[in-house]
C-alpha positions as CSV (number, residue, x, y, z in Angstrom):
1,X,-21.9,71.1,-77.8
2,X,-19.7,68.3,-78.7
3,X,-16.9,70.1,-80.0
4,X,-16.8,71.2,-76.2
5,X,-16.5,68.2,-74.6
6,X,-13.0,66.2,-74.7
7,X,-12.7,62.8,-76.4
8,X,-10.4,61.9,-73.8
9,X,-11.9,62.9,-70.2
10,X,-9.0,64.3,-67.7
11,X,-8.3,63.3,-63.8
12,X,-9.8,65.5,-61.2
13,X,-6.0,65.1,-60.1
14,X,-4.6,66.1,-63.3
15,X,-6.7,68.9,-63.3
16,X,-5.0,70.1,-60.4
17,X,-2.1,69.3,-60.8
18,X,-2.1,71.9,-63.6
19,X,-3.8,74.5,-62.4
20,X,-1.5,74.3,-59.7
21,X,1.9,74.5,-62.0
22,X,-0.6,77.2,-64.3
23,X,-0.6,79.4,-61.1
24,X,2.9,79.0,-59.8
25,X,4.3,79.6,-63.4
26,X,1.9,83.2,-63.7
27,X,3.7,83.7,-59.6
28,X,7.0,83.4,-60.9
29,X,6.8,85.8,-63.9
30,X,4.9,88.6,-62.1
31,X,8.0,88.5,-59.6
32,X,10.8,88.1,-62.5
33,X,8.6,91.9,-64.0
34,X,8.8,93.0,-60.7
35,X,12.1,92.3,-59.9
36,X,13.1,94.2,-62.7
37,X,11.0,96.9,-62.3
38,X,12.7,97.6,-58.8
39,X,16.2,97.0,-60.3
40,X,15.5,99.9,-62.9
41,X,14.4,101.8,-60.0
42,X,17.4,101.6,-57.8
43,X,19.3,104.2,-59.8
44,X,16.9,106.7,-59.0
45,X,16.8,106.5,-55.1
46,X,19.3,108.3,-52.9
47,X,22.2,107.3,-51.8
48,X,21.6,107.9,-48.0
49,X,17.9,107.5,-46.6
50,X,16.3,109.9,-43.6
51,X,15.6,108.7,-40.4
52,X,11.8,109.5,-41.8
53,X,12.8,106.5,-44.0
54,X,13.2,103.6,-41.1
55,X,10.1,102.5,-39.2
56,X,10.0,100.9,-36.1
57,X,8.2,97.8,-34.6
58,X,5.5,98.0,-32.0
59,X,7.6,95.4,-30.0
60,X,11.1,97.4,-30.0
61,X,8.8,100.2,-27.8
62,X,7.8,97.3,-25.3
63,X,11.3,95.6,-25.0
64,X,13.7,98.4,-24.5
65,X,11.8,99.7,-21.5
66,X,11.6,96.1,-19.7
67,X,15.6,95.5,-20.6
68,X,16.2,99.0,-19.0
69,X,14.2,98.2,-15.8
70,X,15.8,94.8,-15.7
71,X,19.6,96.5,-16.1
72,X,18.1,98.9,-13.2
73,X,17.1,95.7,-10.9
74,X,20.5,94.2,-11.4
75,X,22.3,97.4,-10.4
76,X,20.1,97.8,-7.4
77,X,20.9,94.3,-6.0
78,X,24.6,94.6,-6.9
79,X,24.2,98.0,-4.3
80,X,22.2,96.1,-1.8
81,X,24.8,92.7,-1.8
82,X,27.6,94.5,-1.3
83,X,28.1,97.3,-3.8
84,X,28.1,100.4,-2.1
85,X,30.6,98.8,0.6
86,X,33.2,98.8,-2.5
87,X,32.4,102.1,-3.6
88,X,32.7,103.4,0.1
89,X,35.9,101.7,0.5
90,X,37.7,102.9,-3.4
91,X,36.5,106.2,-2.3
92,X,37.8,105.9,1.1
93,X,41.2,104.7,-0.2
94,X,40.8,106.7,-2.5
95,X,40.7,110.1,-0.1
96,X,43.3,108.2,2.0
97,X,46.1,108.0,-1.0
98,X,45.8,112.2,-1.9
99,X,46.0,113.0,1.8
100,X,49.1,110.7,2.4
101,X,50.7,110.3,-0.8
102,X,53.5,107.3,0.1
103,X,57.1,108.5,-0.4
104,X,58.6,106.6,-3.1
105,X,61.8,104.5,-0.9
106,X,64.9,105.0,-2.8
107,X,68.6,103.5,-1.5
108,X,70.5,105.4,0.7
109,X,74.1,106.7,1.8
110,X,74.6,106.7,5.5
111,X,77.8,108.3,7.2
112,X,79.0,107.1,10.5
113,X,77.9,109.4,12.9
114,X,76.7,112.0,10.5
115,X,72.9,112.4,10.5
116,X,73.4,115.9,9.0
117,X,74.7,114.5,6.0
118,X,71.9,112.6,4.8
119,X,70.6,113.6,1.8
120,X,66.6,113.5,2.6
121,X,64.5,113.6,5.4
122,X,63.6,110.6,6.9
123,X,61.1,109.4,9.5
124,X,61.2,109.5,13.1
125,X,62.3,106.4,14.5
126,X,58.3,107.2,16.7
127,X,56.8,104.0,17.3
128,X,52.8,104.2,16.6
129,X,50.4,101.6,16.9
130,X,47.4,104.3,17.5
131,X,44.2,104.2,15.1
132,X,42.9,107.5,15.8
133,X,43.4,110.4,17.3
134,X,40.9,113.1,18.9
135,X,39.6,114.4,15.7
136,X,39.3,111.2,13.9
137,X,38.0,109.0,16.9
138,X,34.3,109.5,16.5
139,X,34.0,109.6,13.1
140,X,36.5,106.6,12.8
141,X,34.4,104.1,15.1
142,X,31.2,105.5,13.5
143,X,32.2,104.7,10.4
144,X,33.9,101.1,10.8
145,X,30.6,100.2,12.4
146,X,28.1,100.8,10.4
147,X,30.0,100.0,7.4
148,X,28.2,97.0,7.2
149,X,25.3,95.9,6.2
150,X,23.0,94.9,8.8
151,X,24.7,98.1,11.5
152,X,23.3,100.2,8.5
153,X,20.1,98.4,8.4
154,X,19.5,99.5,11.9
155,X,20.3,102.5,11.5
156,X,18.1,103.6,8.7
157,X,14.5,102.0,10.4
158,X,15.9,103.7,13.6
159,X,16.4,107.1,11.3
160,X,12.9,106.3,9.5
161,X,10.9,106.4,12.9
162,X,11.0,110.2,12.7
163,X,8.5,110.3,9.1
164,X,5.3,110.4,10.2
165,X,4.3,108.1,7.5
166,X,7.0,105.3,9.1
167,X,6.7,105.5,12.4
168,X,5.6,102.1,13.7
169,X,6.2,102.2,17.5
170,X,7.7,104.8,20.1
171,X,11.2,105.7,19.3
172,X,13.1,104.5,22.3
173,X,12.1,100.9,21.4
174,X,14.2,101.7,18.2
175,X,17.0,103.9,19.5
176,X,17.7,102.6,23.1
177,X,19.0,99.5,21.8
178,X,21.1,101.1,19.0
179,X,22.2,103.7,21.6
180,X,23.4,101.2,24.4
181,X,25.5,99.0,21.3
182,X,27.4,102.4,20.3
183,X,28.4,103.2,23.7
184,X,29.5,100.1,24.6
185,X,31.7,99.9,21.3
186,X,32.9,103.6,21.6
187,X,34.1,102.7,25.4
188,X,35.5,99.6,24.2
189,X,37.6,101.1,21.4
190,X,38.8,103.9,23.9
191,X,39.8,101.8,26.3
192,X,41.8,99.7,23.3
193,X,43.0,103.1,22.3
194,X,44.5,104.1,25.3
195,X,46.4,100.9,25.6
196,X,47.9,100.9,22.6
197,X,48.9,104.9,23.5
198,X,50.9,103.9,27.0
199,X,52.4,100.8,25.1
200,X,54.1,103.5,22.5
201,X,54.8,105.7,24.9
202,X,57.0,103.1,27.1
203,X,58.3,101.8,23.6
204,X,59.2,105.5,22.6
205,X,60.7,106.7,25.7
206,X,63.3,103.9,26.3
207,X,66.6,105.1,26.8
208,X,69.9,104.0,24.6
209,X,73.4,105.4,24.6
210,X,74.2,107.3,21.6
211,X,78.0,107.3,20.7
212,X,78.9,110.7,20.1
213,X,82.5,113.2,19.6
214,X,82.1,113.9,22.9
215,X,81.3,110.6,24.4
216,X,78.1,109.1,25.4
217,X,75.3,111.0,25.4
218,X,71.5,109.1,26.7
219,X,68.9,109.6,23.9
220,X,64.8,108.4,23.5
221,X,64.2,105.8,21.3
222,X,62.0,108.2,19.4
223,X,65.0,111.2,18.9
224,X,67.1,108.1,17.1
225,X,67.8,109.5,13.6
226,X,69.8,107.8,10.9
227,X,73.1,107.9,10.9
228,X,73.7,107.9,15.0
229,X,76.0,105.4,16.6
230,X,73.7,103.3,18.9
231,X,75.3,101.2,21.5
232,X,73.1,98.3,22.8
233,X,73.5,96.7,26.0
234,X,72.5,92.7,26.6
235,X,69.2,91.9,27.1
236,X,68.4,95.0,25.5
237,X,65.9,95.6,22.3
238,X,67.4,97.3,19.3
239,X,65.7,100.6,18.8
240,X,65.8,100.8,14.6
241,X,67.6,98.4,11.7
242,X,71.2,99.3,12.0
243,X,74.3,98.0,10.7
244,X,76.5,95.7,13.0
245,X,79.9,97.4,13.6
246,X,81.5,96.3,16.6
247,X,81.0,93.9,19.7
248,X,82.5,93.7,23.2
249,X,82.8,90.1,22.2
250,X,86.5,89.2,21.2
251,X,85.1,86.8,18.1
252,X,83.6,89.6,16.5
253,X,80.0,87.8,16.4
254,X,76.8,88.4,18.7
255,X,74.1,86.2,18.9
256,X,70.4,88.0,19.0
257,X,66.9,87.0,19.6
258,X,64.4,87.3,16.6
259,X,61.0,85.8,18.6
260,X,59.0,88.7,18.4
261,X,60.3,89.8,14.5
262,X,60.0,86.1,12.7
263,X,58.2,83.8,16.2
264,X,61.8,81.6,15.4
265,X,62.8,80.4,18.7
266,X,66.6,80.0,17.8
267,X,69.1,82.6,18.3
268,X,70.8,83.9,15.5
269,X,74.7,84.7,14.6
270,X,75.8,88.2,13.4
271,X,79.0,89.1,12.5
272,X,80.3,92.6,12.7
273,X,82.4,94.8,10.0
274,X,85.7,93.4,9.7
275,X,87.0,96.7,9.1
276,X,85.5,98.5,12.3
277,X,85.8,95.8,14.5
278,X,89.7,96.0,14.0
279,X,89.8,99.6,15.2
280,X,91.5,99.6,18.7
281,X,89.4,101.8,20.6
282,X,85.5,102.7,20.6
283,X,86.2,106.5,19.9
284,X,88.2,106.0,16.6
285,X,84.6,105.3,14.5
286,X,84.3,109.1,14.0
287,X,88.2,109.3,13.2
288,X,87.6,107.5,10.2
289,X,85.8,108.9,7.2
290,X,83.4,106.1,6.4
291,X,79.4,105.2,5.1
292,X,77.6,102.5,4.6
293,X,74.9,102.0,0.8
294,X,71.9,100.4,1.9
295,X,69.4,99.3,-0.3
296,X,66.2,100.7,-0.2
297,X,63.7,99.7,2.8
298,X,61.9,96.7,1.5
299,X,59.9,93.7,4.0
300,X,62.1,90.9,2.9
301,X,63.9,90.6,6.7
302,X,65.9,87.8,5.5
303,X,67.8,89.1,2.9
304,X,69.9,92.9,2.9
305,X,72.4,94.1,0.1
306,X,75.2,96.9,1.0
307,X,78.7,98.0,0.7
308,X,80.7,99.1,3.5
309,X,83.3,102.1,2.5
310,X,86.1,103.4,4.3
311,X,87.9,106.7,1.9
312,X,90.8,107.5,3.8
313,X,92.4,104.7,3.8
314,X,94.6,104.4,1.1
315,X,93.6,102.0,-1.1
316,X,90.2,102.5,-0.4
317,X,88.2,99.8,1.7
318,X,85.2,98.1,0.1
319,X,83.5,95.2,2.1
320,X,80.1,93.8,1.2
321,X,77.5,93.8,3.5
322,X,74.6,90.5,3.9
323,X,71.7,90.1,5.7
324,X,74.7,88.4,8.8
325,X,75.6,92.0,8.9
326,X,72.2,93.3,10.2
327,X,70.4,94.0,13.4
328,X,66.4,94.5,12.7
329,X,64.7,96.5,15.4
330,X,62.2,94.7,17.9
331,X,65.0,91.9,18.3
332,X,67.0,91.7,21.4
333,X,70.5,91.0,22.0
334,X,71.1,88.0,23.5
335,X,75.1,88.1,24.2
336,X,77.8,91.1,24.6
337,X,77.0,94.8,23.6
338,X,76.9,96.0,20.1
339,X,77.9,99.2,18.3
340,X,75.5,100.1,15.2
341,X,74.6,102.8,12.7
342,X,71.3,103.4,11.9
343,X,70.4,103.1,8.0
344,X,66.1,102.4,8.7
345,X,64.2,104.5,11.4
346,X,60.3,104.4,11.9
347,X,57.6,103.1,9.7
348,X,60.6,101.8,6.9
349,X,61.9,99.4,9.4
350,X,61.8,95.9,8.7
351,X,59.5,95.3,11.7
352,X,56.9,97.8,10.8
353,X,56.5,97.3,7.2
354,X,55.5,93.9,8.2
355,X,53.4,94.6,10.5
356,X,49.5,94.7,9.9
357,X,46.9,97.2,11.2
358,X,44.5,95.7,14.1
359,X,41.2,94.4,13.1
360,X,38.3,96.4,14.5
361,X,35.4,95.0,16.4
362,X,32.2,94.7,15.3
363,X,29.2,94.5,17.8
């Protein structure tokens, strides 16, 4: 018994303390065996492991299903704010773009007095400020209305009145009001529509004097083609963009009125082509073997590029044409009578590429 018990009695502390490092030290070799043990094992495991291999956590199978519900949410209020608008309208556009595929506008050779030379097919020179027509009236109101929101709002509790299940009240408390909105804005539009008809129609069926072989001949504004020799009276609106060429005014010049092209007040100064303005009578434009190069149609109206070319005369005549060259269509003459060729009929004149389709109304 007392060889058992220590001359020199240890700390409760100590005691610890070395039990403590004891333990840790016994820790740290069982991992430094096992360690190795799994590094002598690596060689022996496969290269690539099955999916049999990889287990998954209880939470992955509660997470994916709540981030797929909230990615659903936020796809369904995108719809509802305003998404299916844009996806009505691409699609629109969309349908729009294959059934009128834009020409591509290219530059352009125009011979004086020779529409049949012209290498492509241009557009009427048809004024048309219409929307719809008889097929596409209906439809076309029905659809500008209740492509908003709150139209289509109405429309689907009307619609849901017929489901059993839905139906709150009697019907006519749903559709009578609906009913009485689209009549009013389908006899609104019509009556908007046939305005804008009879304005086009007076527009289209102005008369001008067309400068021909055979002298003057009367033609609509609408049978103007490219090419024709228009002459222009004062006080008169030009029928298409044309090239100035001659004046009954001894200075060669002609001042025009732009207020209803630009809203500029001011009159402006044009200057004919030197080279047909020196001819000594009317009649000897279509002696001469000339054209004018126009650049292609564009909705600058302040700036033109061209060249003016006359081949039989020998050397050849080459004058430069500028925007003081130019009469736009939808201006008005505002001194003398003018002589022009047209080089821009229709929809590529200056004055209808700038202009912008009417906003509908919206009840």
């Amino acid at each position: 018994m007392a060889d058992q018990i220590p001359l020199h009695p240890v700390p409760r502390s100590t005691q610890r303390r070395a039990a403590y490092y004891t333990s840790a030290a016994a820790a740290q070799r069982h991992n430094r065996y096992q360690v190795e043990d799994e590094s002598s094992h690596l060689d022996e495991m496969p290269l690539m492991m099955s999916e049999e291999g990889f287990e998954n956590d209880e939470s992955d199978y509660h997470t994916l299903p709540r981030a797929r519900i909230s990615q659903r949410r936020r796809g369904l209020e995108w719809f509802i704010c305003g998404g299916w608008k844009f996806l009505c309208t691409s699609c629109s556009d969309w349908l729009i773009n294959i059934c009128r595929r834009k020409k591509e506008l290219k530059a352009r050779t125009v011979w004086l007095g020779c529409p049949e030379k012209c290498e492509e097919k241009y557009p009427k020179n048809a004024i048309k400020n219409q929307k719809y027509n008889v097929f596409t009236f209906i439809p076309g109101v029905l659809y500008e209305q209740f492509k908003f929101f709150l139209n289509l709002y109405f429309l689907v509790v009307s619609c849901s009145q017929f489901v059993p299940a839905l139906k709150i009240g009697y019907l006519y408390t749903y559709w009578a009001p609906l009913g009485f909105v689209l009549t009013v804005t389908v006899v609104r539009e019509a009556v908007d529509e046939f305005r804008r008809y009879k304005r086009d129609k007076e527009m289209n069926s102005q008369l001008y004097s067309k400068l021909t072989v055979r002298g003057k001949v009367q033609v609509k504004s609408s049978d103007i083609q490219v090419g024709d020799l228009i002459i222009v009276e004062k006080n008169q609106r030009i029928p298409s963009d044309m090239v100035f060429l001659r004046t009954s005014e001894k200075t060669g010049s002609c001042f025009i009125r732009t207020d209803q092209l630009d809203g500029e007040t001011d009159w402006k100064l044009k200057v004919a082509v030197s080279c047909t303005q020196r001819l000594p009578a009317l009649g000897d434009l279509f002696s001469i073997n000339a054209y004018v190069y126009a650049q292609k149609p564009q909705l600058d109206i302040h700036s033109f590029e061209g060249t003016f070319t006359r081949e039989d005369s020998d050397p050849a005549v080459h004058e430069s044409l500028s925007i003081e060259n130019t009469l736009w269509a939808s201006t008005v003459v505002a001194s003398g009578t003018v002589i022009g060729v047209v080089i821009y009929t229709g929809k590529e004149t200056r004055s209808v590429m700038n202009t912008s389709n009417p906003k509908n109304k919206v009840s």
